[in-house]
Structures are given as structure tokens and as C-alpha cells.
ZAVEXMI-854019 format. One record per residue (C-alpha): x, y, z. Coordinates in pm, whole numbers, plus 32768, in hexadecimal, padded with zeros to 4 digits. Each point is the difference from the previous one (the first is absolute). Layout:
N
XYZ/...
This chain:
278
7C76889BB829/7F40805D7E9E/801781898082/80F180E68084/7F738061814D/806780EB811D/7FCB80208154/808B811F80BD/80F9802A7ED3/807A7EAC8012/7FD37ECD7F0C/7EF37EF2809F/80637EA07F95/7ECA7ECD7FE7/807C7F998175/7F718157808F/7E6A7FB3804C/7F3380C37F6C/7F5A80B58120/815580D37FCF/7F2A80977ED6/7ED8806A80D4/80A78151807D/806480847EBA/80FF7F997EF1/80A4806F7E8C/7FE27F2C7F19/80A080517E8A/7F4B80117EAF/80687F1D7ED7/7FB9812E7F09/806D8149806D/80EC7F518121/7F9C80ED80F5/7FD17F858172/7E98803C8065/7F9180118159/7EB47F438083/7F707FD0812B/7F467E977FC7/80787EEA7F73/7F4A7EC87F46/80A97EAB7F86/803F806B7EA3/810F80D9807A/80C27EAC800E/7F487F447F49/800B80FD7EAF/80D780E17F89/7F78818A8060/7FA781157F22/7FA9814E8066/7EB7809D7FC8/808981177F50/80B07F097F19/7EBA7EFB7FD8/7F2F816C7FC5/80D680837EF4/805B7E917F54/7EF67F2B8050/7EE180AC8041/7F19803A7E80/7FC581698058/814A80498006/7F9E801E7E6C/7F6A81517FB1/7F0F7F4F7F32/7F7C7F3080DC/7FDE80F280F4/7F7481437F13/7F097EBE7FC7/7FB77FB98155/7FDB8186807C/7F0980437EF1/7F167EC88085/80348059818A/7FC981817FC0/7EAC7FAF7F54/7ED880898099/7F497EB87FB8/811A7F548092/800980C98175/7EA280037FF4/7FE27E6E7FDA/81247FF48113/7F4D80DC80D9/7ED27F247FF2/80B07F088038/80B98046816B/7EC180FD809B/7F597FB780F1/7FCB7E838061/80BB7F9C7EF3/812980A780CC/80C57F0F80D5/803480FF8105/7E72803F7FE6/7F8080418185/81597FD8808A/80E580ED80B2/817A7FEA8079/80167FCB817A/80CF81238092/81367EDE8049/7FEC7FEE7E67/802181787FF7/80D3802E80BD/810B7F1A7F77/7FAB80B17E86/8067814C8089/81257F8F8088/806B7F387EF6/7FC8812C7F10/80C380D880E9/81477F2B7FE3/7FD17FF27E8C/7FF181607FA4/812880178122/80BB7F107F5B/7FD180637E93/814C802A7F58/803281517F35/7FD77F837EB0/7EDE7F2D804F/7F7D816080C1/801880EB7EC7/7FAC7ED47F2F/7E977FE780B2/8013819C7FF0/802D80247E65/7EE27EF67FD7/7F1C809A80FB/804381407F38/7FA87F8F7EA8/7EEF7F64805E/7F6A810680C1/806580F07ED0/7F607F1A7EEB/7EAC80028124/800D81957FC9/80347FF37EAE/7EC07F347FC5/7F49809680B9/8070813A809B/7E9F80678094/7F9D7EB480A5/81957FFA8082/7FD6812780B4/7EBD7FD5809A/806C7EA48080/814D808F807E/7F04812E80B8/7F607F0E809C/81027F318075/80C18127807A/7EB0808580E5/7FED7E84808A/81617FFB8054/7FDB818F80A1/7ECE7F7380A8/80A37EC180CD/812180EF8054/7F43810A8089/7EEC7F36809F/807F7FC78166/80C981377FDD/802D81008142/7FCF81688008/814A80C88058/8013811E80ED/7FA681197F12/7F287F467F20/7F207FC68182/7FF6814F803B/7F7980667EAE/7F0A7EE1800C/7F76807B8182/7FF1814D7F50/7F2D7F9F7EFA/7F117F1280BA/7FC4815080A4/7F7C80A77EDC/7F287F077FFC/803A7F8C7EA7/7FE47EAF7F49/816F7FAD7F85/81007EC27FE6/813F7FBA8089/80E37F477ED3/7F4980357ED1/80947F237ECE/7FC680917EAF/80777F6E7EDB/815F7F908077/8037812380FD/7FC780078174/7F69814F809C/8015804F8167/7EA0806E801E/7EBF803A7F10/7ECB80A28031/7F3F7F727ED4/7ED481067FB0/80BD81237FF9/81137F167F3B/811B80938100/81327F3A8043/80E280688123/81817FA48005/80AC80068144/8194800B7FE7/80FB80018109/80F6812D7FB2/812D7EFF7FE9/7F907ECB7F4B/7F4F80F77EDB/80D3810C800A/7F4E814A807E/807581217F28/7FD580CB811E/81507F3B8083/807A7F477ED3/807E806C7E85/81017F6D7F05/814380FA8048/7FC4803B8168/7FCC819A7FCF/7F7180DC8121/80567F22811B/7F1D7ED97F90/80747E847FDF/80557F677EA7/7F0C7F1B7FBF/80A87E777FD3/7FA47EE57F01/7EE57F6480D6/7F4381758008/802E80277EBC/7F537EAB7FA2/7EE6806C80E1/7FDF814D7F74/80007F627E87/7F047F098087/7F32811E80C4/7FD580C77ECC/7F757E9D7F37/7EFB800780E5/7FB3816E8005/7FE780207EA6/7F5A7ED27FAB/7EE080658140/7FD2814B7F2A/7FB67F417E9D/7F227F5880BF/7F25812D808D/806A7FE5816B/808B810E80CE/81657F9580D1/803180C3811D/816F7FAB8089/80338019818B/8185800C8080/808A7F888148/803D816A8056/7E9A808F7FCF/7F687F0D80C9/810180578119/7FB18178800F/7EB57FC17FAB/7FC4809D7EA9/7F6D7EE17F85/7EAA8048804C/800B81267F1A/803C7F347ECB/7EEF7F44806B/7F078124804A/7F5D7FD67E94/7F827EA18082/
């Protein structure tokens, strides 16, 4: 045996078959002598002796040099050279040109990303976190306009697939009978920018927030010290308070008027007199 290899923790010898491999193994590293697992196995594993990838990356591999590799950056992050390589794989000249996955394909992807990002160690976790941050960062920092109109958009997609199918809640039905009543052309679930509002009525640029007393933290019941017989208000109301006031201020800059409906109001019926002016 050319390689140290383990099974289960223990030593395999040449008389073990190598189907033994086929459910996972260790196998140890000439250079950094570190045992690394795999889950796949090839004939060079007794045929050669093994090297990481970590070890063939940083000793082997020419762009470990920071020569080589300022050299290669500044050909790859050429305009002429993406716009040559985008030529290149568009359209027909794409191998995955007309195709699709079947859903079996998709399926399997989405599971097999699940157990890797359940199985990611913690180094490898805030590894992947620090690089995702730089490079995001170093995105802003180049161009901090384009950045945040991307990340807009991506945010009102992602709003829009979560609130698509979603179902109105006892008090946000009532409010929405109430205003079908009035006779007035509104929305249930109105995304703007990367906030969700319970209800919009566009030409009179209106938004209408419906809150449970609990989950928002009605200051009719609710405050931080618990004076005058009301509840102190815990770490999840606080979060949607902070949150609450994001979206109030931010529907002001923008021109609209936010006209906030509580649990309570709707209740006793008081609503409809902060909705008289519609």
C-alpha cells in the first residue's frame, strides 16, 4: 500500500477490495500529513502517492506566484477579454443552448446543496463568509450606485416570490372587505424597494399597515419599563418596532402617506375613522 488509508478509523491493507472505498474513506497527504476525507476513490490512490489539493494549489499550482497571477487577473478582468468570452459561450455557442434540467436533475442539486451547506465545517463556514464579504465590499466600492440598484432589485424579486401565494390574516380581511366597500382601487402586499406593505392604494400614494397588538407591540399595551399597567415590550417587538419605523420613514421620503391600523382598533371598530379621509 503506496498510501496511508482509513476506513472507519482503521488501516486498510492491499487484501481489502476496493469497493470498501466506495462509501467513504481518509486517506493522508504526503505534504502537510493531514488525513483528508473523500468520498470517491480512483486507482491512483494505490497506484500514486496522494497530495492534497490544498497542498498541489499552494506548491504546484503557477498562480500560487503573485506574479503570475497579478498577470493573469489583469488579462481575465479585461473588458475585451469578457466580452470575447461572452461571445464565445451565448447563445448556440452555449452547450446548454435549448436545454433544461429535468426536475429528477433538480431535484438531486437541491439536495445535494442542502447537505453541503449542512455539513460545512466552521472554518470552511466563516471562510466562505469573509470572502463573500470582500467581494461584495470591493462590488460597492466600484460601483456603489449600480450595487445598490442591483441589490434593490434583487431584494423586490426575493419580497415578490415570498409574498406571492401569501394569505390574508384575520384583521388584514377585515380591513380589505372594508375597503372593497369604499369602492376603491387598492393592493393587498405591495413591495417597494425592499419593504413589504400590507396594503396600497396607488393614486392617492396611501399605504396601510395592519399590526397585531402583540407581534408589533401596540403602545396602547406595550412600552420599555412596563409603567401604567402596560406590558414591557421583549426583543422580538422591539425588532419589529425598529423595522416598523424603516418603513414608515422611508414611505414618507418617498411622498406616501402610512396610515397604521392596530389589532385593537379594528376590534372596537375605530378603524374606519382613520380611514374616513379615503
Amino acid at each position: 500500500m503506496i498510501n496511508e488509508i482509513l476506513v472507519n478509523d482503521l488501516v486498510i491493507t492491499d487484501a481489502m477490495p476496493r469497493n470498501t472505498l466506495k462509501d467513504g474513506y481518509k486517506i493522508k497527504c504526503i505534504s502537510c500529513n493531514k488525513f483528508i476525507s473523500r468520498k470517491w476513490y480512483d486507482k491512483s490512490v494505490f497506484e500514486k502517492k496522494y497530495e492534497c489539493k490544498n497542498c498541489v494549489m499552494k506548491y504546484k499550482n503557477p498562480m500560487y506566484s503573485p506574479k503570475v497571477k497579478d498577470k493573469h487577473d489583469s488579462i481575465v478582468k479585461s473588458d475585451e477579454y469578457r466580452k470575447n468570452m461572452s461571445e464565445l459561450v451565448s447563445g448556440e455557442n452555449n452547450g446548454f443552448y435549448g436545454k433544461t434540467h429535468t426536475k429528477k436533475t433538480m431535484i438531486t442539486i437541491k439536495e445535494k446543496l442542502r447537505v453541503y451547506w449542512e455539513t460545512m465545517d466552521d472554518n470552511t463556514r466563516d471562510d466562505w463568509s469573509k470572502r463573500a464579504s470582500i467581494r461584495e465590499k470591493n462590488r460597492m466600492k466600484k460601483d456603489p450606485i449600480g450595487y445598490r440598484r442591483e441589490k434593490a432589485k434583487a431584494a423586490r424579486e426575493s419580497h415578490k416570490s415570498q409574498f406571492m401565494n401569501c394569505k390574508m390574516n384575520k384583521i388584514e380581511t377585515i380591513i380589505y372587505d372594508y375597503l372593497k366597500s369604499l369602492n376603491i382601487h387598492f393592493d393587498y402586499s405591495a413591495i417597494l424597494a425592499s419593504y413589504q406593505y400590507d396594503f396600497i392604494i396607488r393614486k392617492k400614494r396611501i399605504l396601510i399597515e395592519v399590526d397585531g397588538d402583540y407581534w408589533h407591540g401596540n403602545p396602547n399595551m406595550y412600552n420599555l419599563d412596563g409603567s401604567g399597567g402596560k406590558k414591557v415590550l421583549n426583543e422580538i417587538q422591539l425588532s419589529k418596532q425598529k423595522r416598523d419605523k424603516e418603513k414608515e420613514e422611508w414611505a414618507i421620503s418617498r411622498g406616501f402617506k402610512l396610515i397604521r391600523i392596530w389589532e385593537d382598533e379594528i376590534n372596537n371598530g375605530k378603524f374606519k375613522n382613520k380611514l374616513k379621509t379615503l
